[in-house]
Every structure is written in structure tokens, then in C-alpha cells.
TORMAR-924567 format. One record per atom (N, C-alpha, C, O): residue in three letters; x, y, z. Coordinates in steps of 0.05 Angstrom, whole numbers, padded with zeros to 5 digits, always signed. Example, Ala and Ser with C-alpha at 12.3 -4.5 7.8 and 13.67 -1.06 7.14 Angstrom:
BEGIN
ala+00264-00114+00156 ala+00246-00090+00156 ala+00264-00066+00156 ala+00285-00066+00169 ser+00257-00045+00142 ser+00273-00021+00143 ser+00258+00001+00157 ser+00268+00023+00161 
***
This chain:
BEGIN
unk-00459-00163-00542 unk-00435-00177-00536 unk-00422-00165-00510 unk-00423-00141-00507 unk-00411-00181-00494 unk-00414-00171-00469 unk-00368-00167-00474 unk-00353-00182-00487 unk-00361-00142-00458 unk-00337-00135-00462 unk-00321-00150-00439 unk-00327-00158-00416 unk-00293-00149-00459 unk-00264-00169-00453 unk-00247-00163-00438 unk-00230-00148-00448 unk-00244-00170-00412 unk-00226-00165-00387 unk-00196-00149-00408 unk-00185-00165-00422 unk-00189-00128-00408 unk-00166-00109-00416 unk-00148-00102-00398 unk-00149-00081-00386 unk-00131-00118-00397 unk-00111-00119-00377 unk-00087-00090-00389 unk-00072-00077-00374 unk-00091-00086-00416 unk-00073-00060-00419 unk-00090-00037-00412 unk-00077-00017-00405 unk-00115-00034-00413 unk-00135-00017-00412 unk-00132-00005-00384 unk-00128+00018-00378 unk-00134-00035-00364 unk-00137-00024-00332 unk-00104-00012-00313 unk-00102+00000-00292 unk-00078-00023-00334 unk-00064-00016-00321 unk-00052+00017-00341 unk-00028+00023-00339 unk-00066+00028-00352 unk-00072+00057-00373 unk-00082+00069-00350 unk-00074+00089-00338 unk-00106+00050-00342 unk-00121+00062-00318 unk-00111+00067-00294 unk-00120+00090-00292 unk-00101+00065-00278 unk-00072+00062-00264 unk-00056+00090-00267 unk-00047+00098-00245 unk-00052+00105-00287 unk-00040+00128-00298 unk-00056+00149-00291 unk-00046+00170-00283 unk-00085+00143-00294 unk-00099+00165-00288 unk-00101+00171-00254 unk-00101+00194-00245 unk-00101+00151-00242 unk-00109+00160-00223 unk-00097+00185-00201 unk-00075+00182-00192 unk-00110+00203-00196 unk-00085+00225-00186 unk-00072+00220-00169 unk-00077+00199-00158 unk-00049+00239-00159 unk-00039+00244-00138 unk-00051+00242-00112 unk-00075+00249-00113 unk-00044+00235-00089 unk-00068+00233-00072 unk-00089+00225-00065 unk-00101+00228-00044 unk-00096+00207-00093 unk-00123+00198-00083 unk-00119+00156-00092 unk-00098+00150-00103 unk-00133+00141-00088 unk-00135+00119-00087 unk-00156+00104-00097 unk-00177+00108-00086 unk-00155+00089-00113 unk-00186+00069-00125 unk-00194+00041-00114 unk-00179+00024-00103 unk-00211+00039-00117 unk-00217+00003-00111 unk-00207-00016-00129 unk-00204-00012-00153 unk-00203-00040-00117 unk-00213-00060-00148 unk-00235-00060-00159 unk-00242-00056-00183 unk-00251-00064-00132 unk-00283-00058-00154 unk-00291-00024-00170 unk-00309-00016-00185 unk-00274-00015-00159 unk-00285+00011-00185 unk-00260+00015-00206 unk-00258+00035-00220 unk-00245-00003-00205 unk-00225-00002-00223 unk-00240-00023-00248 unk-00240-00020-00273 unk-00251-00041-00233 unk-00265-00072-00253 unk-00294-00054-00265 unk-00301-00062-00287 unk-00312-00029-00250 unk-00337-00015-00266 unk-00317+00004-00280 unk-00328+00005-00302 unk-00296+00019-00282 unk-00287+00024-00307 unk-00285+00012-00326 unk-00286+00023-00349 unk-00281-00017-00321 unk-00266-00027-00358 unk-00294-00042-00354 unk-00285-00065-00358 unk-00318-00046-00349 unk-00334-00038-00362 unk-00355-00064-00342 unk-00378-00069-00348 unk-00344-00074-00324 unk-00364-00099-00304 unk-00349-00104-00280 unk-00326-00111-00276 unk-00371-00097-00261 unk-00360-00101-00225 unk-00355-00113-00226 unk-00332-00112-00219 unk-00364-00146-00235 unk-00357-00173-00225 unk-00329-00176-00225 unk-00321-00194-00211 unk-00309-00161-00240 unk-00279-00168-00247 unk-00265-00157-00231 unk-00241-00158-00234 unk-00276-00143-00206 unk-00264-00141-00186 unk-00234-00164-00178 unk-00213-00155-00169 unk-00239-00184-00183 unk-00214-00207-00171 unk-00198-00201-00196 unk-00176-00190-00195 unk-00210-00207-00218 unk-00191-00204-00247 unk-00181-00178-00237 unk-00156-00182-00240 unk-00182-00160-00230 unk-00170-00130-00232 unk-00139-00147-00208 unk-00116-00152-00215 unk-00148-00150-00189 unk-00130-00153-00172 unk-00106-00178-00173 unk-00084-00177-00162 unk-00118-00200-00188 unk-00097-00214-00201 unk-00080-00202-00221 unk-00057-00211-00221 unk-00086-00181-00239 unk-00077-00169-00259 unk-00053-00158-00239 unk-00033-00171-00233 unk-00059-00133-00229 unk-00046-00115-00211 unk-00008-00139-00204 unk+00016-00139-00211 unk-00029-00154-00184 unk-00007-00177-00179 unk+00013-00182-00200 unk+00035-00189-00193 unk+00007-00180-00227 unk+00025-00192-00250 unk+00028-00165-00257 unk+00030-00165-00281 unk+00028-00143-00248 unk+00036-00115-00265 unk+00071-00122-00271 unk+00088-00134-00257 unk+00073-00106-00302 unk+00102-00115-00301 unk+00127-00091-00295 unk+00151-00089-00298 unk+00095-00069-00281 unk+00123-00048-00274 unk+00109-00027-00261 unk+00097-00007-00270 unk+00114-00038-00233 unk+00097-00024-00207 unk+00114+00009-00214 unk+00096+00026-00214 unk+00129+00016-00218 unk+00132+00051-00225 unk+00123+00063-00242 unk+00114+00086-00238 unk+00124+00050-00269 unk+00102+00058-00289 unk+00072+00059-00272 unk+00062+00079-00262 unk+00063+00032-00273 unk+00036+00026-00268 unk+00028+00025-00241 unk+00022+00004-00230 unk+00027+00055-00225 unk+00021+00054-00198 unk-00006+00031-00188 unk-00030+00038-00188 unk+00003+00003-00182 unk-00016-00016-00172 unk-00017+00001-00143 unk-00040+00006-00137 unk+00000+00008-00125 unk+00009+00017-00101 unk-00028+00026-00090 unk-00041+00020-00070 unk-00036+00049-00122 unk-00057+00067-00098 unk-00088+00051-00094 unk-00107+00056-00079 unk-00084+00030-00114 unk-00109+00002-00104 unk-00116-00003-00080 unk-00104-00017-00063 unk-00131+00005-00077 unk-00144-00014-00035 unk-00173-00031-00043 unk-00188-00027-00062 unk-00175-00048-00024 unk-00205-00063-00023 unk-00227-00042-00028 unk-00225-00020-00038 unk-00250-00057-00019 unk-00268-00032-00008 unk-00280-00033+00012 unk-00305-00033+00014 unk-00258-00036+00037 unk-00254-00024+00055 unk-00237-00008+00066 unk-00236-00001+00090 unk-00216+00001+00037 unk-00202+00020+00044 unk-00170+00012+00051 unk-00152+00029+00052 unk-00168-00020+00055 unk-00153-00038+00056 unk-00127-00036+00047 unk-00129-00044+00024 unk-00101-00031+00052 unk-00081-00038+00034 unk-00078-00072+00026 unk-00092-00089+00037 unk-00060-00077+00009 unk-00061-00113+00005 unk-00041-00119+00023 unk-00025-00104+00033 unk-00044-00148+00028 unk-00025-00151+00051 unk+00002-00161+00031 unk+00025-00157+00038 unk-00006-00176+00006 unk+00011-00181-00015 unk+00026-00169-00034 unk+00044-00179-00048 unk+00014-00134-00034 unk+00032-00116-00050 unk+00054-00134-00067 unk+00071-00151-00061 unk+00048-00124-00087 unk+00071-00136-00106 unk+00099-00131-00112 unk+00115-00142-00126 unk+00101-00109-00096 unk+00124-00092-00104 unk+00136-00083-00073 unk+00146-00061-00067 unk+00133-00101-00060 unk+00154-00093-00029 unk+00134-00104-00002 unk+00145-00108+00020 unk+00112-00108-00005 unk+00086-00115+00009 unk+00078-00092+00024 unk+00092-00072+00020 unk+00057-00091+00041 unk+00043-00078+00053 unk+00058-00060+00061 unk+00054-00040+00046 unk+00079-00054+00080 unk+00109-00037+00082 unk+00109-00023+00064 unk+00110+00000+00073 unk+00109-00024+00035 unk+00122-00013+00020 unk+00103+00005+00003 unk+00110+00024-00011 unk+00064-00007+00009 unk+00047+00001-00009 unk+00046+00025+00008 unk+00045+00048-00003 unk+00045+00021+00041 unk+00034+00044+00051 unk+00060+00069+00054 unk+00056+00092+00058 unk+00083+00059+00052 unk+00105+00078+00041 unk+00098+00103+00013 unk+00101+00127+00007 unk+00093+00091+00009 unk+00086+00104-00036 unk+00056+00117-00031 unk+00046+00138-00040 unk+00045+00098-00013 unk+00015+00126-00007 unk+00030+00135+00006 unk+00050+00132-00008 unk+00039+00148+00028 unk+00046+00166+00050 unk+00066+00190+00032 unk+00067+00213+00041 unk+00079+00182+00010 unk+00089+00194-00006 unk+00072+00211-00021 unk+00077+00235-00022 unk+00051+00200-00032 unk+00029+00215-00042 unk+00021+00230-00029 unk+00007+00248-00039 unk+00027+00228-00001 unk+00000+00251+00017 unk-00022+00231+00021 unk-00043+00243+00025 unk-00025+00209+00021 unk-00053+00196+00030 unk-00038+00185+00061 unk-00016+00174+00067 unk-00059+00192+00077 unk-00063+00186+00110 unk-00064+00159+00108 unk-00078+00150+00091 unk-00047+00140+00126 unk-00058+00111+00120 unk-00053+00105+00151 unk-00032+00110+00164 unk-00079+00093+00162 unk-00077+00082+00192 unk-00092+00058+00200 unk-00116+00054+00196 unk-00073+00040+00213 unk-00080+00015+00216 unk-00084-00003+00193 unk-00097-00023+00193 unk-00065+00011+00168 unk-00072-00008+00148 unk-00088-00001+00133 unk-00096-00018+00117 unk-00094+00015+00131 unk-00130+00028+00118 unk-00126+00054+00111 unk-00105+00063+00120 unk-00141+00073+00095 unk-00137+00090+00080 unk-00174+00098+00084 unk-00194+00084+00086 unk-00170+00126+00085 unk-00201+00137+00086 unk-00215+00138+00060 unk-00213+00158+00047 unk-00229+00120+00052 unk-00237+00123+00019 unk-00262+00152+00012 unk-00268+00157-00012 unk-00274+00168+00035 unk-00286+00193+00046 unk-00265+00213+00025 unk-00268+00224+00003 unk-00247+00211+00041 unk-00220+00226+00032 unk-00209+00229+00012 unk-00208+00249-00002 unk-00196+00202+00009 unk-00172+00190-00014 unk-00187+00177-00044 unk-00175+00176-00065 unk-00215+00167-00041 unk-00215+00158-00050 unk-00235+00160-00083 unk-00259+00162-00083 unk-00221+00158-00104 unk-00239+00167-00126 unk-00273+00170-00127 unk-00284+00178-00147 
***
């Protein structure tokens, strides 16, 4: 039986991620248990119902990408909350070498 997109699971997941560092969608979607849910991860994020609890902020593409849609203030505001963290963010982008899980 193949496992069920867990929208409480991935934003738990969200909690873990440390200080400083940053995940993908797609390695946020091979945690709860299938790459393909890469988009499901990032529509979720979009509907988080509480960007301070549930840091959506340290999510990038995988290219390292901030969203241009940030849910919680937009791009301005995502690369604000990394820069708070201590993550380098230039041109929009984030070193996933570096930052990234």
C-alpha cells in the first residue's frame, strides 16, 4: 500500500529543521515518504496555518530558490527570516553546499 500525503507530518517536519540550514520541497516530499509530492509539499506550505510555528520560510526549490510567493510577507520577507537565521541569501538563492540539509 503505497503511503498518504501527511500534511501534519510534513509541517512536524518543518520543526526539525535547524537553525541555519534550509530543505527542499523535494526532500521535504522523500521524507514523508515519495519525491513525486514535491508540488503537494509546496501547496501545503502555501496553506500553512502558522508560518511562526511552522517555519515554511527555510523551504527553497532545488535550486536553492526562495519562492517568489512566500506566504507569509513574500520573497522580502522569506529572505528576511533566513538572514535572521544566519543563512547567506544572494540574488534570491541560498547555497544548498552550505545551508542546505
Amino acid at each position: 500500500m503505497k503511503n498518504k500525503f501527511d500534511k501534519q507530518k510534513l509541517y512536524e517536519l518543518l520543526c526539525e529543521i535547524p537553525r541555519g540550514k534550509v530543505v527542499t520541497y523535494g526532500k521535504l516530499a522523500e521524507m514523508l515518504g515519495d519525491k513525486s509530492w514535491a508540488r503537494a509539499v509546496g501547496n501545503a506550505l502555501h496553506s500553512n496555518p502558522d508560518g511562526d510555528k511552522y517555519p515554511c520560510y527555510k523551504v527553497v526549490n532545488g535550486k536553492g530558490e526562495l519562492s517568489l510567493s512566500y506566504a507569509f510577507g513574500g520573497i522580502k520577507e522569506q529572505k528576511r527570516r533566513l538572514e535572521a537565521d544566519g543563512i547567506k541569501v544572494e540574488n534570491g538563492k541560498v547555497d544548498l553546499k552550505i545551508y542546505g540539509l
